[in-house]
C-alpha positions in Angstrom: 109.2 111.5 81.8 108.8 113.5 78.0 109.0 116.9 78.9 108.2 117.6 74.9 104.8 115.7 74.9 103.4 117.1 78.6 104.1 120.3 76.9 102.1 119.2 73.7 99.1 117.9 76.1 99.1 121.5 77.7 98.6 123.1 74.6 95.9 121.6 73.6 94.5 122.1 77.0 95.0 125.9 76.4 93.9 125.2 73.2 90.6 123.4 74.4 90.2 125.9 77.4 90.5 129.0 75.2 87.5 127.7 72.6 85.1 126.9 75.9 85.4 130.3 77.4 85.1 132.2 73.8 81.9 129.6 73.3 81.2 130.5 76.6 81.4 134.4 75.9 79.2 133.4 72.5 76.7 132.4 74.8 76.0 135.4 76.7 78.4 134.6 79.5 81.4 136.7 80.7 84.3 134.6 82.0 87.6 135.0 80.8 89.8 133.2 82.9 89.2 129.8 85.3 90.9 129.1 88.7 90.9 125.3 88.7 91.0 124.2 91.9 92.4 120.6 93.0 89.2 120.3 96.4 89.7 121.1 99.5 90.2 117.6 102.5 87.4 117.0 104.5 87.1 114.6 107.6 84.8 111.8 108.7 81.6 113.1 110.1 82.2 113.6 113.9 85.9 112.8 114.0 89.0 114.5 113.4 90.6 111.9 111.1 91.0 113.4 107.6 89.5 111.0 104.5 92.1 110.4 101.8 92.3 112.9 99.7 91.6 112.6 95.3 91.7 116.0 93.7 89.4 116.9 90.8 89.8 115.3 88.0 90.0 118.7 85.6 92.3 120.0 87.9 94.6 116.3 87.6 94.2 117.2 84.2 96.2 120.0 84.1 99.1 119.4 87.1 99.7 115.8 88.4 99.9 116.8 92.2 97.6 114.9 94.0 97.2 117.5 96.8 94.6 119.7 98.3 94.2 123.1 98.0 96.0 123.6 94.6 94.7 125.8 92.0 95.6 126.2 88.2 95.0 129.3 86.5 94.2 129.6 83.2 94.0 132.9 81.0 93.9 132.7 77.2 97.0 134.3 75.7 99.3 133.8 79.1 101.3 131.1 80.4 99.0 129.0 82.8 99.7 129.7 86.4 100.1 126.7 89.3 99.1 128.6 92.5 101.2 126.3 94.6 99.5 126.8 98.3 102.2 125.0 100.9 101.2 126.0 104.1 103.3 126.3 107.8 102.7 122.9 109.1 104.2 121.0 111.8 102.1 118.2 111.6 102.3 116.8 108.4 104.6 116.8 105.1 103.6 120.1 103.2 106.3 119.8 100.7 105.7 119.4 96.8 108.9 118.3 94.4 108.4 120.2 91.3 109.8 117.7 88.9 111.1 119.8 85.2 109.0 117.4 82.8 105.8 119.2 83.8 106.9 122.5 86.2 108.3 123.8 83.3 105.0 124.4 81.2 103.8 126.8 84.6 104.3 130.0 85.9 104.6 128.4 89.2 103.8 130.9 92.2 104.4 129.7 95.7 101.9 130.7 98.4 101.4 130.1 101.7 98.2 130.4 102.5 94.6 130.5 99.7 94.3 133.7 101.0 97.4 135.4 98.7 95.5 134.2 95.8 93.1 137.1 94.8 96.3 139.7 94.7 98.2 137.4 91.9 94.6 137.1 89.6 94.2 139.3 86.9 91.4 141.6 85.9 90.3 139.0 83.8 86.5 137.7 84.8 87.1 135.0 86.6 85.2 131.6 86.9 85.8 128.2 89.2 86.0 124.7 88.7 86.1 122.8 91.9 83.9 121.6 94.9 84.0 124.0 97.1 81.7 127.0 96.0 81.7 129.1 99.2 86.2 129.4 99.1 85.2 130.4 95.2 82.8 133.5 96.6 85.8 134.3 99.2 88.4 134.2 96.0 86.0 137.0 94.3 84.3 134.3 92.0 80.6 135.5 91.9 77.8 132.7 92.2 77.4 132.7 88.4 81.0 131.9 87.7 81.2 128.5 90.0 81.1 125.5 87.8 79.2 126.8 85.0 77.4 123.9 83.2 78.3 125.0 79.5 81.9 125.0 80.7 81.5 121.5 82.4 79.8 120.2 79.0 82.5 121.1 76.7 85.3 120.0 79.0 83.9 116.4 79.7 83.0 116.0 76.2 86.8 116.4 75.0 87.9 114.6 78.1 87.3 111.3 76.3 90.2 112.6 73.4 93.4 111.4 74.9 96.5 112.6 74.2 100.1 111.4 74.3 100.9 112.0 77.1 97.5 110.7 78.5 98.2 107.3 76.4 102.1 107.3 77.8 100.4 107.7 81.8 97.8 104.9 80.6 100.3 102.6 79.5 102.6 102.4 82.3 99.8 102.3 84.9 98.5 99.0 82.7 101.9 97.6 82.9 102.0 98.0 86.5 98.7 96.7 87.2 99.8 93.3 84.5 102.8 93.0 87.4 100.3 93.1 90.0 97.9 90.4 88.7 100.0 88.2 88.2 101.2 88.2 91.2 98.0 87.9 92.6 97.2 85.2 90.4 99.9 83.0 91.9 98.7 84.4 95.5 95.7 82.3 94.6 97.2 79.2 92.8 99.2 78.9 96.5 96.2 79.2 98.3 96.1 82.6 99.3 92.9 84.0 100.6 91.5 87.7 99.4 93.6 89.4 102.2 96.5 88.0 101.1 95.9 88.6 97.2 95.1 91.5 97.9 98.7 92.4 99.4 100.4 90.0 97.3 99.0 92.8 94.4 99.5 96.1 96.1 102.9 94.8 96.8 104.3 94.0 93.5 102.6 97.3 92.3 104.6 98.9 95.5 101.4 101.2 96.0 99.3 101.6 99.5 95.7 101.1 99.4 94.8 104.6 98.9 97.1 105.3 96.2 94.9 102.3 93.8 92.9 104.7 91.3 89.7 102.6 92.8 88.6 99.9 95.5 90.3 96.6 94.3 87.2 93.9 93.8 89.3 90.7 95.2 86.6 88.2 94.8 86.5 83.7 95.2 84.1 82.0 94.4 80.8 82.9 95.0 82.0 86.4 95.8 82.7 86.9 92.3 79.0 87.2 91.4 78.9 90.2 93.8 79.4 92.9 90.6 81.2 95.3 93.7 82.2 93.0 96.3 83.8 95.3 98.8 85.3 92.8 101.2 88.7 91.1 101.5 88.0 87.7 103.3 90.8 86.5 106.1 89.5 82.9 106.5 91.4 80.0 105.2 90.6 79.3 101.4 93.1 77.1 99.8 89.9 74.9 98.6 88.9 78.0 96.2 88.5 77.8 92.7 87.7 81.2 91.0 89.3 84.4 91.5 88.4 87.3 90.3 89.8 90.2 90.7 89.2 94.0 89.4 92.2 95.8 89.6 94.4 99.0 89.0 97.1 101.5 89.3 97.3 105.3 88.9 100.2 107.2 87.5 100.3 110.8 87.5 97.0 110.6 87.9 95.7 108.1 85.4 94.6 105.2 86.4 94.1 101.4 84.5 91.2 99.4 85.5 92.2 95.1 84.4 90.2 92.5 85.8 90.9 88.7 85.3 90.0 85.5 86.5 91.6 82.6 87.0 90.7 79.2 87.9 92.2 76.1 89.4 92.3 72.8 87.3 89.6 71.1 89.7 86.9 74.0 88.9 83.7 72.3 87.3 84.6 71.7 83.9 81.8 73.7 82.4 82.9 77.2 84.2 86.1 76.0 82.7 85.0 76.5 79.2 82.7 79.3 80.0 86.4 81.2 80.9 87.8 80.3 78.0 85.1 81.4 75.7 84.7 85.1 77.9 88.3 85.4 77.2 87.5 84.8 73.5 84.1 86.9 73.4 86.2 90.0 74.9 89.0 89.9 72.4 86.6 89.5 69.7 84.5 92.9 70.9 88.5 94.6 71.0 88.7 93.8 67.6 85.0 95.5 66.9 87.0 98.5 67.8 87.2 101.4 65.2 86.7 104.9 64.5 82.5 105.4 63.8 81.3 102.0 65.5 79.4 103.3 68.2 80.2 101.9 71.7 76.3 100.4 72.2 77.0 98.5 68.7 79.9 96.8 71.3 77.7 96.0 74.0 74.9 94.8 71.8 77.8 92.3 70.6 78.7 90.9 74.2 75.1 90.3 74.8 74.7 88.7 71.9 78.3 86.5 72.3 77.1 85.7 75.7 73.7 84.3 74.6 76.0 82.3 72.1 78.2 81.4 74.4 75.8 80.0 77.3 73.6 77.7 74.5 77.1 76.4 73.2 77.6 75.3 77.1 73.9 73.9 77.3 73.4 76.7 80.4 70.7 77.4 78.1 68.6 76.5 75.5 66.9 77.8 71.9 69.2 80.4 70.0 71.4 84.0 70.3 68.4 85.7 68.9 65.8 84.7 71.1 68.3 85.1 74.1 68.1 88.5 72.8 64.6 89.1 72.6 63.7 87.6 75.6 66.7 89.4 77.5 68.1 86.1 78.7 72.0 87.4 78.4 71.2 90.5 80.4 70.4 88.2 83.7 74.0 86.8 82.8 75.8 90.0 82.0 73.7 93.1 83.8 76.2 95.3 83.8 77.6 97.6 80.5 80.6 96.4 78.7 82.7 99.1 79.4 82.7 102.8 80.3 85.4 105.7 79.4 88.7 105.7 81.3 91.3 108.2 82.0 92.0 110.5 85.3 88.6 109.0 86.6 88.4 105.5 86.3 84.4 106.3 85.4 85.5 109.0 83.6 82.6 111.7 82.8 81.2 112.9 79.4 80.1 109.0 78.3 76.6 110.1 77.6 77.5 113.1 76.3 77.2 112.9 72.1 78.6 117.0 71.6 80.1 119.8 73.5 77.0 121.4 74.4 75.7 118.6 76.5 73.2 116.6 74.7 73.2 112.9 75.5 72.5 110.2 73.8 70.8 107.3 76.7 71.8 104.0 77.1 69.5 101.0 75.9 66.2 101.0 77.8 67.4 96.9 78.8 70.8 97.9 79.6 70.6 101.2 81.9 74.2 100.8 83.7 75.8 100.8 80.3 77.9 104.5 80.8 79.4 105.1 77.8 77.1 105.6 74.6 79.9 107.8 72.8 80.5 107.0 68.8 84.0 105.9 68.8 87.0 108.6 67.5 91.0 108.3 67.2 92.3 109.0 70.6 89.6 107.3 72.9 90.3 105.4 75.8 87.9 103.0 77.6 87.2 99.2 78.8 86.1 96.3 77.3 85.1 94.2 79.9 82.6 91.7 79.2 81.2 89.3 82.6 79.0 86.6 82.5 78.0 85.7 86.0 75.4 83.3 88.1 73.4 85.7 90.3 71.1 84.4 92.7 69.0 87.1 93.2 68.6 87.6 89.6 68.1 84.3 87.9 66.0 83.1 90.8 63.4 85.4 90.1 63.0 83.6 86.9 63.0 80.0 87.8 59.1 79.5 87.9 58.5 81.6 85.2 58.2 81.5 81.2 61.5 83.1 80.7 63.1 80.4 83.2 62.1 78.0 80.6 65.5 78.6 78.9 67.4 78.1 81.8 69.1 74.9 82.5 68.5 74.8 86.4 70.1 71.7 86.9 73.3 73.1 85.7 73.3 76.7 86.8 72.5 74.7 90.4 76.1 73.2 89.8 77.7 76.7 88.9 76.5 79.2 91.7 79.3 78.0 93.8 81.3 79.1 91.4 80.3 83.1 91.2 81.2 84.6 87.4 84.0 85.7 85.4 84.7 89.3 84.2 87.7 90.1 81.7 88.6 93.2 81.4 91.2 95.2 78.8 91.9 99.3 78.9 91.3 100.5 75.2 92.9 103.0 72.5 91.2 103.5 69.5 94.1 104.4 66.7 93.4 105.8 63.5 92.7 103.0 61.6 91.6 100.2 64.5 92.5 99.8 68.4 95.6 99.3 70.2 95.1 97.1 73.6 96.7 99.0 76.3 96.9 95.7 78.7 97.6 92.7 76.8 100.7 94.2 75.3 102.3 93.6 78.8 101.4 90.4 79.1 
């Protein structure tokens, strides 16, 4: 790993930090100084069996130790300090490696116990970020302090600005997650059911369950119109035709999110082409990317490409525009096109349009669409158009004036089938975008 660029990334984490508090200070608050705190573990309600732990995503941002009970201090004008807390235990690996590439940019103070922290703070008036408000109180953070929401504003809002070392994390957890679809791809051409792609991709990423930076979606057939399917099927399915599968890996923290969907040659011949033009439709909205197109402008498009798309098939009838006005698409495609991506795979400030919190909604027809942000150099996000056949949502419309579009007959033929979903991680660059995924393919 780059020691020089982590160290570049921290600066301008200091730098970022230091402008919030004085903005902060500007607006009547006091805090001069932020413990940072990685979460505390917590346990399955009557049981003694911890739930895997994921730390806070500002705290990822500044130390890439997934564990609990760490805390990053930050004081403008001194070295940020990692209160590394690595308690007695004879139960369980405590131990932290400290690698150079990124120890080096702390003042790293071991402690045994949370309790050693308040004699290594400064005078400083402190505030907390983190989930646990009542340890803040016992670290001397008073109620004001915890998680104040003009501090949470500014920080999500420049979370979407990645940078290079952010981009380097992104990249190698997309080239990881290419190794694992393919390999889960051929899981499916052999026949394998969604247990065993499943394995066949956490294997080839060489990563357990809980280390994936989400839930993997491992999805035949009809499953795939299930926007979240949460299952991972056991029962023979070498007769399958669809696969899709929402997928990715986490690196330091940062994770990729890549979905594709594959088919075998006997799929119905229509779902066929309606692949092959998704795959075009989302390459085309990559290369809407640029600096000042808004991210709704982008979703507008798939809508719109989908519409296309689905006449061009004969799924339905009349033109793009009226598919539009009558919200024909959205039945097809209800989710948003994409959503901000980084150390949360969701990751926060998408509404947001400045520092000071203000939002800017998502279309009234499209409420799921998370990210309404005007694209800037340094962005990351998804592009991942789906065009799927729903049951419970184009039902609804079969008797009715809408449904008059619709060609039932066909849509009858293709809800075995379930939907597609194709899904690329995004940079935008200076002048245009540079696909994170498809460069390892």
């Amino acid at each position: 790993m780059n020691q020089v660029i982590f160290q570049q990334h921290i600066d301008v984490l200091v730098d970022n930090y230091s402008k919030a508090l004085s903005a902060h200070r500007e607006q009547g608050g006091q805090l001069e100084a932020l413990l940072i705190h990685s979460g505390s573990e917590s346990f399955y309600f009557a049981d003694d069996r911890r739930i895997p732990f994921q730390a806070y995503g500002h705290y990822l941002h500044w130390i890439p130790v997934n564990r609990p009970d760490q805390f990053a201090y930050v004081c403008p004008g001194q070295k940020p300090i990692y209160f590394q807390v690595v308690p007695d235990d004879y139960w369980h690996d405590q131990s932290i490696a400290n690698a150079d590439w990124w120890g080096n940019s702390f003042q790293i103070t071991r402690l045994g116990s949370l309790d050693e922290i308040p004699r290594h703070l400064t005078d400083a008036k402190l505030g907390y970020l983190g989930p646990n408000a009542e340890l803040a109180q016992k670290l001397g953070v008073d109620q004001p302090g915890i998680n104040p929401t003009d501090l949470n504003y500014y920080l999500n809002y420049q979370r979407a600005y990645k940078t290079a070392y952010e981009v380097a994390q992104l990249k190698a957890a997309n080239k990881l997650a290419v190794t694992g679809h393919n390999a889960a791809r051929d899981s499916f051409l052999n026949g394998g059911n969604e247990y065993q792609i499943h394995m066949a991709y956490l294997e080839a990423c060489g990563m357990l369950e809980d280390e994936s930076p989400y839930t993997n979606i491992v999805a035949l057939d009809k499953n795939s119109a299930i926007l979240h399917y949460q299952y991972k099927n056991k029962t023979n399915s070498e007769g399958s035709q669809v696969l899709l599968i929402d997928a990715g890996c986490r690196v330091n923290g940062y994770g990729s999110d890549v979905t594709r969907t594959s088919v075998k040659e006997n799929v119905n011949s229509t779902f066929k082409d309606l692949l092959q033009g998704m795959v075009n439709v989302e390459l085309e909205l990559v290369g809407m990317v640029k600096p000042g197109v808004t991210y709704p402008e982008i979703h507008l498009a798939a809508l719109f490409k989908i519409g296309q798309l689905l006449i061009d098939l004969d799924i339905c009838h009349g033109s793009a525009e009226e598919m539009m006005e009558k919200e024909l698409s959205h039945l097809f495609m209800p989710h948003g096109v994409g959503h901000l991506l980084g150390i949360q795979v969701h990751d926060v400030g998408g509404h947001q349009k400045d520092i000071r919190g203000n939002t800017r909604a998502p279309p009234g027809h499209s409420p799921a669409l998370r990210n309404t942000r005007e694209l800037s150099e340094g962005m990351v996000f998804t592009i991942e158009p789906g065009c799927y056949f729903i049951p419970l949502l184009l039902e609804a419309e079969r008797n009715q004036e809408r449904g008059k579009s619709i060609n039932w007959n066909l849509v009858d033929e293709l809800y075995p089938c379930g939907g597609i979903r194709v899904e690329d991680n995004i940079l935008v660059t200076p002048s245009g975008v540079e696909n994170l995924t498809r460069q390892f393919e």
